[in-house]
C-alpha positions in Angstrom: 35.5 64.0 25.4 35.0 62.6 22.0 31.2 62.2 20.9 31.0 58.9 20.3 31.9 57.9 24.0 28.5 59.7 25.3 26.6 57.9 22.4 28.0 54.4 23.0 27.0 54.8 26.9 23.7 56.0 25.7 23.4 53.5 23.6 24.4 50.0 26.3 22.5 51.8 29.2 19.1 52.0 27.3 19.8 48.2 26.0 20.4 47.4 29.0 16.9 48.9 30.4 14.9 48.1 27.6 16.4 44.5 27.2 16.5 43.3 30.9 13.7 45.5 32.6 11.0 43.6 30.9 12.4 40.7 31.5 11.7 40.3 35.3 9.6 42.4 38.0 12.1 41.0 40.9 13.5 44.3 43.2 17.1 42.2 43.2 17.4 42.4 39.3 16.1 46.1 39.2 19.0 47.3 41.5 21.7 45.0 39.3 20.1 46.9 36.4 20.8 50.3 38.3 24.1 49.7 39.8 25.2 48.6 36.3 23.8 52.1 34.4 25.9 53.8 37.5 29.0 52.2 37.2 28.7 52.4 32.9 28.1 56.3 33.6 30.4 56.7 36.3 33.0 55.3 33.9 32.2 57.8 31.0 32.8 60.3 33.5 35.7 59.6 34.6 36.8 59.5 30.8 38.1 63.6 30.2 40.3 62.8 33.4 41.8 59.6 32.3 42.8 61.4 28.9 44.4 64.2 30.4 46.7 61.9 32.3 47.1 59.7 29.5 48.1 62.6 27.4 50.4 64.0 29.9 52.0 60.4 30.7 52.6 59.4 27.0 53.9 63.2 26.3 56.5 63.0 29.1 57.5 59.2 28.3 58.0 60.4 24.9 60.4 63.3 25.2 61.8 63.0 29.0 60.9 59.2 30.2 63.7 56.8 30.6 65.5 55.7 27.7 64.8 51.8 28.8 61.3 52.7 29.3 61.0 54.2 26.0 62.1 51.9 24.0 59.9 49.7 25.4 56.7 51.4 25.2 57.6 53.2 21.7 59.8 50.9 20.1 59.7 53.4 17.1 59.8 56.9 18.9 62.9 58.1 17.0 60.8 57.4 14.1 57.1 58.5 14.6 56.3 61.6 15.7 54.5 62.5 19.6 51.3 62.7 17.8 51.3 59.2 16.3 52.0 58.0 20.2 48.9 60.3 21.3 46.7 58.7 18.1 47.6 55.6 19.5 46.7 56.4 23.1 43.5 57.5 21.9 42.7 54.9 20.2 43.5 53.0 22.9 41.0 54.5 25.6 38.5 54.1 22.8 38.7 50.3 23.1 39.1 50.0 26.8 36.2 52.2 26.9 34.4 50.5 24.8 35.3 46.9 26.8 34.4 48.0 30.0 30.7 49.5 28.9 30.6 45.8 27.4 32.0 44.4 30.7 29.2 46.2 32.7 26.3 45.3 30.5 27.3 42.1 30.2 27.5 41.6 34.0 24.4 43.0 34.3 22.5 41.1 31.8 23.9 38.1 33.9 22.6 39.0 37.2 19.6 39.6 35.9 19.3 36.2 33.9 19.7 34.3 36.8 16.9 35.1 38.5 14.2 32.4 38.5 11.7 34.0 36.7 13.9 34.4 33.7 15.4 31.4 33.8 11.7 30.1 33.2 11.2 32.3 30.5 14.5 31.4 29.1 13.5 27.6 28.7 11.0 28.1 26.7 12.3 30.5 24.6 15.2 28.3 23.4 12.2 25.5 23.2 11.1 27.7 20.1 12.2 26.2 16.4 12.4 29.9 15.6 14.9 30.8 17.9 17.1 28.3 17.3 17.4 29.5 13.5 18.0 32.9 14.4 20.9 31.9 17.0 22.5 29.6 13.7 22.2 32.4 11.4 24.0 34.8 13.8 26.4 32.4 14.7 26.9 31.3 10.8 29.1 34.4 10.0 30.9 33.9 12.9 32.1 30.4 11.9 32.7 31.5 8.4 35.3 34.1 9.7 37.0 31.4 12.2 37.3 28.8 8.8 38.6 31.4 6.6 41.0 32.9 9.8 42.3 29.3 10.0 42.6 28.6 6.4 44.9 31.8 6.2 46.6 30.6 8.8 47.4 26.9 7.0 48.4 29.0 3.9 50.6 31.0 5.7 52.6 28.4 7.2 52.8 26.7 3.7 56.7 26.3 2.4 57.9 29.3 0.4 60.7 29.6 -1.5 64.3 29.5 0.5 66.8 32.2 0.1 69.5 32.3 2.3 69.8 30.3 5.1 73.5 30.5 5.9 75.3 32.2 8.4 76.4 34.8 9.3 73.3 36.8 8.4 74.8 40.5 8.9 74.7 42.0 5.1 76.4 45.3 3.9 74.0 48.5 3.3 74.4 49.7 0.1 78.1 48.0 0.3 80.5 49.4 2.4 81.2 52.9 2.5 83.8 54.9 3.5 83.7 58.6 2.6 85.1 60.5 0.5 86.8 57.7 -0.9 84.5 55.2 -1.1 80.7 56.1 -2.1 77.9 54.0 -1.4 76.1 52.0 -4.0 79.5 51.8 -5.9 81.4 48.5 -7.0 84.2 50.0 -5.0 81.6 49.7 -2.1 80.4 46.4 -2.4 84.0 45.4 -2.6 84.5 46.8 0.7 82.1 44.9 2.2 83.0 41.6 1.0 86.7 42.0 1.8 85.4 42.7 5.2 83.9 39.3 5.4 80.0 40.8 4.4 78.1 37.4 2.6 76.2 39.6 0.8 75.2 43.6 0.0 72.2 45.4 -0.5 71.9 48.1 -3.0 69.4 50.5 -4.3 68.6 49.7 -8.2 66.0 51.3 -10.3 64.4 49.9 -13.7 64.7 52.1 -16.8 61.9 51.3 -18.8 62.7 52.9 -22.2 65.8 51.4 -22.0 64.7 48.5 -20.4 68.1 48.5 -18.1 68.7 48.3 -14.4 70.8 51.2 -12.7 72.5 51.8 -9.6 70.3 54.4 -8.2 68.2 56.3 -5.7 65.1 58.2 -6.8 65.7 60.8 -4.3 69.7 61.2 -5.2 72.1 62.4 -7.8 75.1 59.6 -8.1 78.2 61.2 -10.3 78.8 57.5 -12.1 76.1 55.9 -14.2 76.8 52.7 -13.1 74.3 49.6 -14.3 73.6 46.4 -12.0 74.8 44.4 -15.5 78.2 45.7 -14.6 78.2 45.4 -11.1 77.4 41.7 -11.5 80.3 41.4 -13.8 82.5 42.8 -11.5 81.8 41.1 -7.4 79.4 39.1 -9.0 81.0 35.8 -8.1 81.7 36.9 -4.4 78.4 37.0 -2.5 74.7 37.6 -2.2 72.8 40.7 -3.4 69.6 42.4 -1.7 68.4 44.5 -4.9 65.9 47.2 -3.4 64.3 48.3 -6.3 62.1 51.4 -5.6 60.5 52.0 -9.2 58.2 48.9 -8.8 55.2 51.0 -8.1 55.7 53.3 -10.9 55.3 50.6 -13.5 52.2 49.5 -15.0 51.6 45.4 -14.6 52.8 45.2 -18.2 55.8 47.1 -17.3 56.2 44.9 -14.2 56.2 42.2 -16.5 58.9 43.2 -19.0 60.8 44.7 -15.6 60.8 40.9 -14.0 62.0 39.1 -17.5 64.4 41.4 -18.2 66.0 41.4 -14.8 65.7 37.4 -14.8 67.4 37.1 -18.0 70.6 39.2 -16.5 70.4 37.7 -13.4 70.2 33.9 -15.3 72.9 35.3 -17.7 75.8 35.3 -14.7 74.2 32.5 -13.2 72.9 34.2 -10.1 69.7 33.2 -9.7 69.8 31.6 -5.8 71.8 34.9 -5.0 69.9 37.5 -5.8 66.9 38.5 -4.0 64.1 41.5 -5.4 62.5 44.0 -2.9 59.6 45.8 -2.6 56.6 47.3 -0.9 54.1 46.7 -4.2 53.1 43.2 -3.2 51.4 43.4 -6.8 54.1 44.0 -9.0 56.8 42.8 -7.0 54.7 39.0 -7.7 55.7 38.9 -11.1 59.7 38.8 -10.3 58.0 36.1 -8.1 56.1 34.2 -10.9 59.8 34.3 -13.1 61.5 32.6 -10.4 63.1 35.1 -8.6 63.3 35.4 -5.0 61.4 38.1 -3.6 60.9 40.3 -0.7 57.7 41.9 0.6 58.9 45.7 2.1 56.4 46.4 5.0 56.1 49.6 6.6 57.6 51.8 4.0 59.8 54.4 6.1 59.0 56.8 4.4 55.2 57.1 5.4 54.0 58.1 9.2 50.9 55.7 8.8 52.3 53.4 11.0 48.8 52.0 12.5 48.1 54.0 15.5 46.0 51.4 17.8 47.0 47.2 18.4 43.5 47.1 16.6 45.0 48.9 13.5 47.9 46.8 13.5 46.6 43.3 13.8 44.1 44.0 10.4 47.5 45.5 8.7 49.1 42.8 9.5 46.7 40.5 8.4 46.6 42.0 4.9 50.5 41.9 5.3 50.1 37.8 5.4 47.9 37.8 2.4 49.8 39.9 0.6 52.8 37.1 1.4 50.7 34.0 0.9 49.3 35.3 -2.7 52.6 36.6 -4.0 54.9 33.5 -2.9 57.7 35.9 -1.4 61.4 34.4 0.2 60.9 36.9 2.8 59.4 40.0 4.7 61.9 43.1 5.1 61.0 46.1 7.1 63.1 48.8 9.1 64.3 47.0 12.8 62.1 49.2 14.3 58.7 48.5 13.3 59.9 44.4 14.7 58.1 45.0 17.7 56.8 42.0 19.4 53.4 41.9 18.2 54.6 41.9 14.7 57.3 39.6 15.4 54.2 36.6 16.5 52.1 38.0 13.7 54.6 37.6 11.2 56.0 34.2 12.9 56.7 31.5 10.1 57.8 33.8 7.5 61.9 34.8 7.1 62.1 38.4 7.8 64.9 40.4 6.5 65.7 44.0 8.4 67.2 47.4 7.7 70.0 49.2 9.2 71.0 48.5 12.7 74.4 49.5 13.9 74.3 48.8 17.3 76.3 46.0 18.5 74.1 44.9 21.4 71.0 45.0 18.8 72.9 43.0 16.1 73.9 40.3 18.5 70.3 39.7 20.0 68.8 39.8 16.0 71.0 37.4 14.7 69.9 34.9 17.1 66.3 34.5 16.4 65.5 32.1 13.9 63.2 33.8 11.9 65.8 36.9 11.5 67.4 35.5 8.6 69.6 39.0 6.8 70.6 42.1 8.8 71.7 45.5 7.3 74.6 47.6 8.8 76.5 50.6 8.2 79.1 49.1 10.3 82.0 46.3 9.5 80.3 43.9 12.0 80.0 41.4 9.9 81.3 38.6 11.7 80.0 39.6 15.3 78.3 36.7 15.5 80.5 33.7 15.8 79.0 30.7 13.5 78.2 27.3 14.2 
């Protein structure tokens, strides 16, 4: 088992000896003290067994449990690989671990405190004037943390700016395509989609800074047309909303960023679409700027494209933390991610803020989606669009 296991035992069973041992001579307290460094051991133990069948029960969930079952447990296992599953299990006994050697010493400590003696002692200890400053300045950072925790929170919940609100909220992924005929990120896409009764598409755009122009493309794909956003606004411009992913952010210097956001708000201002048109992102720090000019903005979480999905609940909550500072400081419309990270513990984390998600296809999965609140624009491959009737 790993190292620090052995260490943190070693560590709470000597505090536990050199703390409460001198605190009392009664017999009763000395066998708390020993039942509690048996049961702390007996636990660390037992550890390299646990794991095994941890391992084993997480590997077989992962590639032969049931489908219902899996999706439960690994909301994201067509997505992450068995070893971020087993990272995460780790991590996992690590804190349990560590709560039960708390659990124990803690118990112990208790047993022992209640013993007359040391309830004596304990008296006039907190009598002290010294004591009492030391428990204030331990419990001084404490407080600051809960303030600042709960000022977050306040700012979170703050109004930010309103994109779409309407209904229904299923949106066409990079238009409509049909192949051969019909290519994605094309206008003859995005007219698709619309026809089909899409509100609004989502395309991918890139920034070209020596030419200081927007284009209709993916970094990681050749398109035969050289087709610019300017044109595609010209042409379905008037007929819905437009998601405009634009994946050169983080290659831009701030003063790049800048010049990006101006120049995009100028054509967006130019065909009067600037309550239809949303920017995306996952560089909270340049993608503020497009903020900061008025446009509406989208903070992309959980880049697909990376397996550093946080591996333990621990992980996730400080990720998602920086996630809602990230919001509050840049002033975003909304919070996009793939459908799959939306577990539930992001979905209460990220409560209050209009979350925007990427591609779902399933029927069943669209239905339930679109009727949460916060769930405000879906992506499909599909012609779905009106699956959900509309009040």
């Amino acid at each position: 088992m790993k190292d620090e296991f052995w260490l943190l035992s070693t560590l709470l069973s000597g505090s536990t000896w050199f703390i409460a041992l001198p605190m009392t001579r009664s017999q009763g307290a000395r066998k708390y003290l020993a039942w509690g460094v048996l049961l702390g051991g007996g636990w660390v133990l037992a550890i390299p067994l646990i794991r095994m069948a941890a391992r084993v029960a997480v590997t077989w969930l992962y590639e032969r449990g049931p489908a219902s079952l899996a999706r439960l447990l690994m909301p994201s296992r067509n997505l992450l690989p068995l070893s971020h599953y087993l990272a995460r299990m780790e991590a996992g006994l690590k804190t349990v671990t560590g709560m039960v050697l708390l659990l124990v010493l803690g118990g112990t400590l208790y047993l022992v405190a209640i013993s007359p003696r040391w309830q004596a002692r304990w008296r006039h200890l907190t009598s002290q004037p010294a004591f009492r400053y030391v428990l204030a300045s331990l419990a001084l950072p404490w407080l600051l943390a809960a303030g600042a925790f709960m000022g977050m929170e306040v700012a979170y919940r703050m109004p930010h700016p309103v994109f779409y609100t309407g209904c229904p909220k299923i949106w066409g992924h990079r238009g409509h395509p049909e192949p051969p005929d019909i290519p994605e990120n094309t206008i003859a896409s995005f007219q698709r989609a619309f026809d089909l009764g899409a509100p609004g598409v989502e395309m991918d755009v890139a920034y070209l800074r020596e030419k200081r122009q927007f284009v209709i493309r993916r970094p990681d794909r050749e398109y035969p047309q050289h087709l610019t956003l300017e044109e595609v606004f010209a042409a379905v411009g008037t007929r819905g909303y437009f998601w405009l992913d634009l994946k050169t952010i983080r290659e831009l210097t701030p003063e790049e960023a800048q010049q990006a956001a101006r120049d995009l708000r100028d054509l967006v201002d130019r065909f009067g679409l600037r309550d239809r048109v949303i920017v995306e992102s996952e560089d909270p720090h340049n993608l503020r700027y497009f903020a900061r000019e008025g446009m509406h903005t989208s903070y992309w979480i959980f880049n697909i494209d990376e397996t550093e999905f946080p591996s333990s609940s621990w992980q996730l909550f400080w990720t998602l933390q920086k996630i809602r500072w990230h919001y509050i400081r840049g002033g975003f419309s909304a919070i996009s991610m793939d459908r799959r990270f939306y577990t539930p513990q992001v979905a209460r984390a990220l409560k209050g803020a209009r979350i925007h998600l990427f591609t779902v296809n399933d029927p069943a999965t669209l239905r339930n989606l679109a009727q949460r609140e916060e769930v405000r624009v879906i992506l499909t491959d599909t012609d779905l669009y009106r699956l959900v009737e509309c009040p």
